[in-house]
Each structure stands twice: as structure tokens, then as C-alpha cells.
N, CA, C and O atoms as a GROMACS GRO file, in nm:
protein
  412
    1UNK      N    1   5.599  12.854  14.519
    1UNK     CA    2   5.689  12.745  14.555
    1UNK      C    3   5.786  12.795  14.662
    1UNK      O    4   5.851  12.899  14.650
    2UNK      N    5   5.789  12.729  14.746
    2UNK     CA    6   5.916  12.756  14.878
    2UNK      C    7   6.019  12.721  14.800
    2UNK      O    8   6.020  12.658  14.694
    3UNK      N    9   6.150  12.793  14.898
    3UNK     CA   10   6.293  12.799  14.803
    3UNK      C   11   6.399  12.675  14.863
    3UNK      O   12   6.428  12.654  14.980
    4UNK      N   13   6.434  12.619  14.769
    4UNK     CA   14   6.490  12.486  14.814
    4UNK      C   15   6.672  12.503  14.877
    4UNK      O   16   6.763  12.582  14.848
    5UNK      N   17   6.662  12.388  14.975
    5UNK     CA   18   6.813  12.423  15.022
    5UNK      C   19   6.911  12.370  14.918
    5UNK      O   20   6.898  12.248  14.921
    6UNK      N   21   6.976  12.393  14.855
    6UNK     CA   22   7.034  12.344  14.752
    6UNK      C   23   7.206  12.324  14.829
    6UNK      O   24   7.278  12.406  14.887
    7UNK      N   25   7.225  12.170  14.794
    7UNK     CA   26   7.397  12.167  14.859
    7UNK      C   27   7.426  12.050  14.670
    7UNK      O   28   7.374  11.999  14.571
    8UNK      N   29   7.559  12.080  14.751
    8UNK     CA   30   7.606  11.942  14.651
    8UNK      C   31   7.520  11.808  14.585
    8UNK      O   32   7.508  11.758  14.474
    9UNK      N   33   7.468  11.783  14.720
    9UNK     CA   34   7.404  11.642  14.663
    9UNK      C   35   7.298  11.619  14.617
    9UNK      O   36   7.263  11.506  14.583
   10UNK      N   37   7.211  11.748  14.607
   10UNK     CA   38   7.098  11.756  14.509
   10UNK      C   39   7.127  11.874  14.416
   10UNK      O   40   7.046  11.938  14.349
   11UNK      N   41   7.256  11.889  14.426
   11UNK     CA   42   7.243  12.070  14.287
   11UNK      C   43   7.252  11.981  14.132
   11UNK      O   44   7.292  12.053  14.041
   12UNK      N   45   7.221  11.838  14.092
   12UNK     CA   46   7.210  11.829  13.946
   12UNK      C   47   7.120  11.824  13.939
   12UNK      O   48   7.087  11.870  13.829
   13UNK      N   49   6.987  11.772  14.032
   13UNK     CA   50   6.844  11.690  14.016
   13UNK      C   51   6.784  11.852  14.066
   13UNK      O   52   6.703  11.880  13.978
   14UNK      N   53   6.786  11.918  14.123
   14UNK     CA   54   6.748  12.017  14.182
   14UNK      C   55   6.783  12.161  14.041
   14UNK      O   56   6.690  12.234  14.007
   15UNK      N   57   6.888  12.174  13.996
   15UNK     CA   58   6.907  12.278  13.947
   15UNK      C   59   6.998  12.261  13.793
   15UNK      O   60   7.011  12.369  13.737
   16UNK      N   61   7.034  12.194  13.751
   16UNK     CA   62   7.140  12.140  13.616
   16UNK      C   63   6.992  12.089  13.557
   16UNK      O   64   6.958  12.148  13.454
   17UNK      N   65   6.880  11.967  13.620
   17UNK     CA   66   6.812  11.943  13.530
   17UNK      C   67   6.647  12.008  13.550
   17UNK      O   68   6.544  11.942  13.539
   18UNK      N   69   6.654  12.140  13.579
   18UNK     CA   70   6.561  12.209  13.600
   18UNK      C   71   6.491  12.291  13.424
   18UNK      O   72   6.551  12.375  13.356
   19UNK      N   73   6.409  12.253  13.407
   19UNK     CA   74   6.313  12.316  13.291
   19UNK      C   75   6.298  12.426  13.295
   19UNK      O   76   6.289  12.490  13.190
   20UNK      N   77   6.286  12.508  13.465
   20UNK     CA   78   6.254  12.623  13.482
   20UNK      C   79   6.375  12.737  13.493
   20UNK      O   80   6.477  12.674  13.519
   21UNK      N   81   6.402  12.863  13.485
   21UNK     CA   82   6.492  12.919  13.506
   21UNK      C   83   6.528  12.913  13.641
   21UNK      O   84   6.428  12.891  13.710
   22UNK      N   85   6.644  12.925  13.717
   22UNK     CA   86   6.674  12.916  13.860
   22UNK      C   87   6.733  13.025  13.934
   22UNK      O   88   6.855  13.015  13.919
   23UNK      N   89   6.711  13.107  13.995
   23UNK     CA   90   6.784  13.170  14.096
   23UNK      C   91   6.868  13.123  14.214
   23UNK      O   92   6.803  13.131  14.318
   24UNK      N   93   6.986  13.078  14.229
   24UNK     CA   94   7.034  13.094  14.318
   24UNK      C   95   7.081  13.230  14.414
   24UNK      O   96   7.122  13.339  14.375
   25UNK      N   97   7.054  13.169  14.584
   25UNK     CA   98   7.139  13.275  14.659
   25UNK      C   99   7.231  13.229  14.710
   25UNK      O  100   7.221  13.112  14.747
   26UNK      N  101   7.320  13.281  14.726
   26UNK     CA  102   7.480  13.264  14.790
   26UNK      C  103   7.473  13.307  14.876
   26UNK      O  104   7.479  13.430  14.870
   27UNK      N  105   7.454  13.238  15.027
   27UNK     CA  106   7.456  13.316  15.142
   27UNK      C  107   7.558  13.241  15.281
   27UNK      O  108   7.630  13.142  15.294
   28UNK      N  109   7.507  13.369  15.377
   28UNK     CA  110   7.592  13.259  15.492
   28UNK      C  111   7.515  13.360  15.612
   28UNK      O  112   7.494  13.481  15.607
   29UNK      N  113   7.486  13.272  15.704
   29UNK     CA  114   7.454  13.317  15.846
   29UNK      C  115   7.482  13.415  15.892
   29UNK      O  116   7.391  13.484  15.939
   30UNK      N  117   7.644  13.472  15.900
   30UNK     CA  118   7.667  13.575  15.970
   30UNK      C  119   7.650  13.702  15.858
   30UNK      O  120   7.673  13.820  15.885
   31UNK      N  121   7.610  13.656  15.740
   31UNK     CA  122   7.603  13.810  15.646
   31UNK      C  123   7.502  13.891  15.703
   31UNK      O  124   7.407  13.844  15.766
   32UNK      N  125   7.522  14.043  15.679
   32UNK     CA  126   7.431  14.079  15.733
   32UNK      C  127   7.351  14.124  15.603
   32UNK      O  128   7.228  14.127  15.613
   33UNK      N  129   7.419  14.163  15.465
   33UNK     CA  130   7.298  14.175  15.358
   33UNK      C  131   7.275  14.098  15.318
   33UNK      O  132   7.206  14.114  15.217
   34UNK      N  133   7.306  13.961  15.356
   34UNK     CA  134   7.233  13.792  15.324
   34UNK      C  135   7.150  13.844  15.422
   34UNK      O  136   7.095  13.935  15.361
   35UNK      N  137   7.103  13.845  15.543
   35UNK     CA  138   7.004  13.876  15.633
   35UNK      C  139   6.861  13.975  15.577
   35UNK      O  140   6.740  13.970  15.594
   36UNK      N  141   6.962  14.065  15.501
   36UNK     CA  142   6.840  14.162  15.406
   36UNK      C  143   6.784  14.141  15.304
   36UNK      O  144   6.669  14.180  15.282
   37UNK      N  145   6.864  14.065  15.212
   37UNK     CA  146   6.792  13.998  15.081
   37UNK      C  147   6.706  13.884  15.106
   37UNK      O  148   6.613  13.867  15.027
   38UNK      N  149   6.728  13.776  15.238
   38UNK     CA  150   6.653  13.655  15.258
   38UNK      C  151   6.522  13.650  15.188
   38UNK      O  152   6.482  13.588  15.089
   39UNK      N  153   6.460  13.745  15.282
   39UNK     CA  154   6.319  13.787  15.275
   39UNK      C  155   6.240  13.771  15.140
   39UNK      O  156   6.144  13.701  15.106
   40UNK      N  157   6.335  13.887  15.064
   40UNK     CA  158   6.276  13.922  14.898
   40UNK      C  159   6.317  13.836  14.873
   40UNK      O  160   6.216  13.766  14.860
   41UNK      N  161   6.456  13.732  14.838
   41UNK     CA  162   6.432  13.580  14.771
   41UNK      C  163   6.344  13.479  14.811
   41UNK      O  164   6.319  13.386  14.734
   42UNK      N  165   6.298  13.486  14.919
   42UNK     CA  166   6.180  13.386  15.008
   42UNK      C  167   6.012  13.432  14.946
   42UNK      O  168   5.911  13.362  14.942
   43UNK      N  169   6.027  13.552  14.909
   43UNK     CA  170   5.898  13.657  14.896
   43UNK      C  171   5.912  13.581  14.673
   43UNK      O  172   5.828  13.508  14.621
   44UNK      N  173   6.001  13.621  14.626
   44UNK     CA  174   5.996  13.593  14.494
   44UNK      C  175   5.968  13.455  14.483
   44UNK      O  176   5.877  13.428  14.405
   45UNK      N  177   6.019  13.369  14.536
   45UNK     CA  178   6.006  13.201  14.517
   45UNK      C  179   5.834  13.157  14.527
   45UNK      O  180   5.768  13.071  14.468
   46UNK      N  181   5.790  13.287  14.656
   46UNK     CA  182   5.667  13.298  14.632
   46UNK      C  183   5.565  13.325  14.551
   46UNK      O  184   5.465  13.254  14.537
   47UNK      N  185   5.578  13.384  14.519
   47UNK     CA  186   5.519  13.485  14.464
   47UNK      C  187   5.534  13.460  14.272
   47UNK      O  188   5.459  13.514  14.190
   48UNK      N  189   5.643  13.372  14.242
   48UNK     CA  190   5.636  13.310  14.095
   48UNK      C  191   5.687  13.145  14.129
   48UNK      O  192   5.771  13.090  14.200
   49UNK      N  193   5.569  13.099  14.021
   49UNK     CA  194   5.574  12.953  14.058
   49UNK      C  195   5.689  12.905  13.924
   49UNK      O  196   5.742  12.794  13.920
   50UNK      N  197   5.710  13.006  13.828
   50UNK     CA  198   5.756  12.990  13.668
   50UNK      C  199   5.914  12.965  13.704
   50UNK      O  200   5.978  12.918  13.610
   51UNK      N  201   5.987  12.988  13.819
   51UNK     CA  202   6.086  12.952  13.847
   51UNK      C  203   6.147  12.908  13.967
   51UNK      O  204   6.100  12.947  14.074
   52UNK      N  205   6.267  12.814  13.964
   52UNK     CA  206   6.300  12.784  14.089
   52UNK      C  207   6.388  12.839  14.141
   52UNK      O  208   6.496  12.859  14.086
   53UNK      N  209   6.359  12.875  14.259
   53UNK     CA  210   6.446  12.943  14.370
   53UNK      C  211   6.515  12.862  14.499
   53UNK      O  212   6.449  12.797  14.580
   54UNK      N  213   6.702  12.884  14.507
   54UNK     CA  214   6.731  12.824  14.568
   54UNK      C  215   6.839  12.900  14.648
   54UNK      O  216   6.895  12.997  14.596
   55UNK      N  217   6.880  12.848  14.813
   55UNK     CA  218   6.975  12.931  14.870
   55UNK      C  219   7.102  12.844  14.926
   55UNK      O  220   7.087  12.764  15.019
   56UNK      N  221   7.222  12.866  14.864
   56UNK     CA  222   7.300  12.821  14.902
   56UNK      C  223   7.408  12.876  15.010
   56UNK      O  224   7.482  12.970  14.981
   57UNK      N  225   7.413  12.815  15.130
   57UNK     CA  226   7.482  12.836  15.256
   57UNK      C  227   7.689  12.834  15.191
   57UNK      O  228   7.766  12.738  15.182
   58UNK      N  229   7.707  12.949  15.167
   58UNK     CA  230   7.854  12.918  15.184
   58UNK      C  231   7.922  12.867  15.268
   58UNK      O  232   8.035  12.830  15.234
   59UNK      N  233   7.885  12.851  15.385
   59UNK     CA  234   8.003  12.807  15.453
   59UNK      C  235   7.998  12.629  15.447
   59UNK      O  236   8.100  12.563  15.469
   60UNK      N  237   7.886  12.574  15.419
   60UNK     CA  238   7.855  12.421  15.408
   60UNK      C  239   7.882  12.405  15.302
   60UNK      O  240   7.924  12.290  15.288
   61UNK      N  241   7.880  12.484  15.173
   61UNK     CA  242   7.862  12.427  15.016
   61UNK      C  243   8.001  12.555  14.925
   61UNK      O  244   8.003  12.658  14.857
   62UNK      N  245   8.086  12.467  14.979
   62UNK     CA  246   8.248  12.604  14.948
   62UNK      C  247   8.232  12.546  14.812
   62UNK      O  248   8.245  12.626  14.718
   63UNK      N  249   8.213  12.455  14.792
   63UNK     CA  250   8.281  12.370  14.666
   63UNK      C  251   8.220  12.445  14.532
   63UNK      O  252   8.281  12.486  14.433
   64UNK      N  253   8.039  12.449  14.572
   64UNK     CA  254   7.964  12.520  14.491
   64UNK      C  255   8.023  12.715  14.467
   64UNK      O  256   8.046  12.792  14.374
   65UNK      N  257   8.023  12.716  14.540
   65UNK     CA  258   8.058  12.894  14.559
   65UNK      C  259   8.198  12.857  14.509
   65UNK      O  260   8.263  12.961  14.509
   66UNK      N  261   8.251  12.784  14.478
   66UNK     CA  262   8.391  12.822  14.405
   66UNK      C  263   8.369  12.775  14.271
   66UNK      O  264   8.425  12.829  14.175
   67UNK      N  265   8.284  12.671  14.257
   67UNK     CA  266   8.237  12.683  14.100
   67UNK      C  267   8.167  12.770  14.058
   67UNK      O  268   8.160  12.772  13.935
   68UNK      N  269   8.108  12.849  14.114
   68UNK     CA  270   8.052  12.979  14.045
   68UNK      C  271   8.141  13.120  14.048
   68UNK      O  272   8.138  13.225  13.984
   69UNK      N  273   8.202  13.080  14.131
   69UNK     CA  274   8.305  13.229  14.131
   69UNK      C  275   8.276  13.310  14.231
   69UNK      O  276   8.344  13.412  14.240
   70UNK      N  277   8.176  13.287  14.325
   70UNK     CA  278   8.159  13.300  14.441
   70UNK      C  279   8.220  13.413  14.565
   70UNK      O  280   8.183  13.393  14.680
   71UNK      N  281   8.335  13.560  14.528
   71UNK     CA  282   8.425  13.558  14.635
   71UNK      C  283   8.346  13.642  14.736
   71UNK      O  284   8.371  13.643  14.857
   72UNK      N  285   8.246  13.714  14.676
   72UNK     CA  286   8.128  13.808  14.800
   72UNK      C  287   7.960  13.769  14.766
   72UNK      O  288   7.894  13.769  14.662
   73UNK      N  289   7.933  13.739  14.897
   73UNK     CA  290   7.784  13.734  14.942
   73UNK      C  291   7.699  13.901  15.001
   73UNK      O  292   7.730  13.990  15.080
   74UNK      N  293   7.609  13.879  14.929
   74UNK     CA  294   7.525  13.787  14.880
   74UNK      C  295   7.560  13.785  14.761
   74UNK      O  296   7.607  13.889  14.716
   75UNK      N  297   7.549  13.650  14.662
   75UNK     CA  298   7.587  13.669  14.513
   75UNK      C  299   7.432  13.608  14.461
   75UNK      O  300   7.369  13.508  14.495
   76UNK      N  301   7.417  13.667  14.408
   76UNK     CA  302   7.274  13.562  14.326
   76UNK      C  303   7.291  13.555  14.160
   76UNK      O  304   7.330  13.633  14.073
   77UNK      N  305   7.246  13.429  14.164
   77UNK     CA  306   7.307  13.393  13.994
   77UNK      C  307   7.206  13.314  13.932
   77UNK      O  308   7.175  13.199  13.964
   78UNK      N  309   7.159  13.376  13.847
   78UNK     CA  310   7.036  13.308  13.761
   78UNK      C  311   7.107  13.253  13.660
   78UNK      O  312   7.187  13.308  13.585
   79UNK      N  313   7.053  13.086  13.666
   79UNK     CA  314   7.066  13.000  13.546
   79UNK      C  315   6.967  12.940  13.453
   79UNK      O  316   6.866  12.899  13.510
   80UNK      N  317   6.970  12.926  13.329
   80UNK     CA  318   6.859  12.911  13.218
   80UNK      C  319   6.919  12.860  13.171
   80UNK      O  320   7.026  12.906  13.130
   81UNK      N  321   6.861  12.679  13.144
   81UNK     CA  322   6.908  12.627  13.011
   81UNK      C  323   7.060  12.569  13.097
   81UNK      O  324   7.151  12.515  13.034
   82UNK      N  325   7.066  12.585  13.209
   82UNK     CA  326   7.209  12.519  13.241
   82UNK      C  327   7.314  12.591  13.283
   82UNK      O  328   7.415  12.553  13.342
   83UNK      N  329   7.274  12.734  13.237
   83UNK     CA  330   7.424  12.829  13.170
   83UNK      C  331   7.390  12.935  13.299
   83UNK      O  332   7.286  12.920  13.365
   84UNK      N  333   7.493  13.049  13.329
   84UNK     CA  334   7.467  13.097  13.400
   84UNK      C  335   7.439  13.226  13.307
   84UNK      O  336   7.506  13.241  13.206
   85UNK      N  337   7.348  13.310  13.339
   85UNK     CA  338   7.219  13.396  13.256
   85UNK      C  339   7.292  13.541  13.307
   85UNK      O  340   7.346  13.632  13.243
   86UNK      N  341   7.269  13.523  13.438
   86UNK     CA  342   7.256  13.681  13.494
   86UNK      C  343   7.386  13.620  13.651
   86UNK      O  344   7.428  13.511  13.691
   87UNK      N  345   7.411  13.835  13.714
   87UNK     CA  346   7.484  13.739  13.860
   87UNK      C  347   7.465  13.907  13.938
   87UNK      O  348   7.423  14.017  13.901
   88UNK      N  349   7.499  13.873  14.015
   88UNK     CA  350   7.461  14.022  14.117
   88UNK      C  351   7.558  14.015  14.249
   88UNK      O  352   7.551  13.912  14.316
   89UNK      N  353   7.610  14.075  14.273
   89UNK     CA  354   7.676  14.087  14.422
   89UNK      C  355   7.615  14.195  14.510
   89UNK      O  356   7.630  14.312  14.476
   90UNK      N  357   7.566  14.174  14.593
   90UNK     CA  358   7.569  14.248  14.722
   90UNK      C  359   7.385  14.286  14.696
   90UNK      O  360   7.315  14.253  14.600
   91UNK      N  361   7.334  14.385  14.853
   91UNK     CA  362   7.181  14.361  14.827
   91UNK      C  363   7.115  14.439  14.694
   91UNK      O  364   7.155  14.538  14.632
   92UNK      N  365   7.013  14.365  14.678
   92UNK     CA  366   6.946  14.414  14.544
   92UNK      C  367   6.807  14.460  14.625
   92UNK      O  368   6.766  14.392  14.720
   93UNK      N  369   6.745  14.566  14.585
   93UNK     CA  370   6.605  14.532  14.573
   93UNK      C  371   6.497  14.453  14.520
   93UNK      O  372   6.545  14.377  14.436
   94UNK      N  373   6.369  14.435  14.532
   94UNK     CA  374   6.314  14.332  14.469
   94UNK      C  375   6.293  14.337  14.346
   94UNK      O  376   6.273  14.229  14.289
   95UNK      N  377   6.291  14.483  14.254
   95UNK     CA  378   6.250  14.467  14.130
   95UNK      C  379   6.405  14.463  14.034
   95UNK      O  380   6.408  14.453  13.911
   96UNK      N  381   6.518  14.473  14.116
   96UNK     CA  382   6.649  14.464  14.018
   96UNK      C  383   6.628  14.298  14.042
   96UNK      O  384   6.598  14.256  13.931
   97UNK      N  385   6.629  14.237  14.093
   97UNK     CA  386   6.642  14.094  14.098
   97UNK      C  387   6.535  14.041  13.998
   97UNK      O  388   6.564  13.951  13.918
   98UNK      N  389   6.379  14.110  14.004
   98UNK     CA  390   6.304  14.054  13.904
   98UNK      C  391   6.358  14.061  13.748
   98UNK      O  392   6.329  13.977  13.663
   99UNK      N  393   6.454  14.195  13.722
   99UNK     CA  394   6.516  14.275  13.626
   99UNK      C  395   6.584  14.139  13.568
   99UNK      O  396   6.551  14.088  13.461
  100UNK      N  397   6.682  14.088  13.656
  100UNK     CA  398   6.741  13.995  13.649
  100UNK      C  399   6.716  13.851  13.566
  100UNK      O  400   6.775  13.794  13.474
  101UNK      N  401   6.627  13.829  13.627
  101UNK     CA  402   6.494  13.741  13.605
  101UNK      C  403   6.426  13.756  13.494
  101UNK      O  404   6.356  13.669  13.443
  102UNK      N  405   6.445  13.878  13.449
  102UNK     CA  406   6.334  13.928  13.303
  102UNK      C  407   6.201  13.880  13.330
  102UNK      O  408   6.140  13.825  13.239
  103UNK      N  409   6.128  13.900  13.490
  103UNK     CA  410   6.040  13.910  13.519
  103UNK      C  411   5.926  14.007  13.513
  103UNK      O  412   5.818  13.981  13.567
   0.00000   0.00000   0.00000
């Protein structure tokens, strides 16, 4: 599954009423280890269909990044069931993020 742009106006239908577990990324253009993680979150979304993967642009979606607590990118935050599961700041490799994931 490709990783969905997730903003405000689809994060309930997109990710609150998701069956599957979700990864969000917290990113922004000028990051440069948002630039390094892209890849492996683009590569995982691939690569497992069992969950959804999504990337959220801080600088368009503040509102979201301040409901999660948001204050450094990259942040990635896996939610299950609604709740937030797992959270990570800064780059991960691909198998701490699967770690994450309990992949």
C-alpha cells in the first residue's frame, strides 16, 4: 500500500477509524533526517499491506503535530486501536521502526 498524505481533513476516516495499526511520520521539507527516513517509511508502507502508513507535513498540519506532542521531526508515532502505541524522535533505521511496529 502507498503511504497516505494525511492532514486534518481526512485524519478521522484515514487514521481514528482505521482497523489496521498506523504509522504516522511527522515531517517537513526542509528536515534533513525527514529526507533520510522518507524512503524506509515509503519502503515499509510497501512492503506490509497489514498496516497503514501515513506522512504528516508539519508545517501544513501544526494543529496535528501539537496534538501529538510533536516538538522534533522526524517523530513517528504508531497508533493501534486509536491510542498512541509506540513514538520515536529523530532517524531510525528500518528494523527499529519495524521494532516499533512489532513487526
Amino acid at each position: 500500500m502507498s503511504v497516505q498524505h494525511i492532514t486534518k481533513s481526512n485524519f478521522d476516516s484515514l487514521v481514528k477509524s482505521s482497523s489496521k495499526p498506523v504509522l504516522l511520520d511527522f515531517w517537513a521539507s526542509w528536515c534533513g533526517p525527514c529526507k533520510m527516513i522518507g524512503p524506509i517509511v515509503e519502503e515499509i508502507a510497501e512492503e506490509n499491506e497489514e498496516i497503514l502508513v501515513g506522512k504528516v507535513n508539519v508545517d501544513d498540519e501544526m494543529e496535528l503535530a501539537m496534538a501529538y506532542g510533536v516538538s522534533s521531526i522526524p517523530t513517528l508515532v504508531v497508533i493501534k486501536d486509536g491510542a498512541v502505541a509506540a513514538r520515536a524522535v529523530g532517524y531510525r533505521p528500518k528494523a527499529d521502526i519495524l521494532k516499533l511496529l512489532d513487526l
